[in-house]
C-alpha positions as CSV (number, residue, x, y, z in Angstrom):
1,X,0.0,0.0,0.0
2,X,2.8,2.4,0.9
3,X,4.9,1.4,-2.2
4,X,1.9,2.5,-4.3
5,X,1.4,5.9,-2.8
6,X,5.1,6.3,-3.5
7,X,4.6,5.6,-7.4
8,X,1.9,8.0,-7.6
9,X,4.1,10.7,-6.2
10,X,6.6,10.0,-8.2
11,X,4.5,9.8,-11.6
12,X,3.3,13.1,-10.5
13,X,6.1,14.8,-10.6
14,X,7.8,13.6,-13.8
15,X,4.0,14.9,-15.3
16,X,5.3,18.5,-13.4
17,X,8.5,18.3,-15.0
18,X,7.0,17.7,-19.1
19,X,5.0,20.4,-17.9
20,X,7.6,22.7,-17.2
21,X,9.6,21.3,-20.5
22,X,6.5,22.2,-22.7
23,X,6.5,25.5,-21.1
24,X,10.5,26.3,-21.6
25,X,10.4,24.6,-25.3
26,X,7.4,27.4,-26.2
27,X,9.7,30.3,-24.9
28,X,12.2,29.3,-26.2
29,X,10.2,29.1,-30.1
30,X,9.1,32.6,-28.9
31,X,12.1,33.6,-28.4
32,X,13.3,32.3,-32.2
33,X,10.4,33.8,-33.7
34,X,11.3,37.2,-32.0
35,X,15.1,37.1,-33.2
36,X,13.9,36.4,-36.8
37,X,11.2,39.4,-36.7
38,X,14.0,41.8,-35.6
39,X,16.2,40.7,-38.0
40,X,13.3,41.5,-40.4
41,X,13.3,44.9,-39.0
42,X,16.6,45.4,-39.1
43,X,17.1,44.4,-42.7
C-alpha cells in the first residue's frame, strides 16, 4: 500500500517536470520567432 502511494508521487512529478519542459520549449520558439522578426526589422 505504501509502495503505491510512492509511485503515484513519483508519476506526479515527472507529469510537473513535461510540464515545465512544454513551457520552456514554447519560450524558447518565442524567443526564435522574435530574433527572426528583428532581423526583419533590421534588414
Amino acid at each position: 500500500m505504501g509502495n503505491k502511494a510512492g509511485h503515484e508521487s513519483s508519476s506526479k512529478k515527472i507529469k510537473k517536470k513535461t510540464e515545465e519542459n512544454d513551457e520552456v520549449a514554447i519560450q524558447e520558439k518565442e524567443n526564435k520567432v522574435r530574433e527572426l522578426f528583428v532581423k526583419m526589422l533590421e534588414d
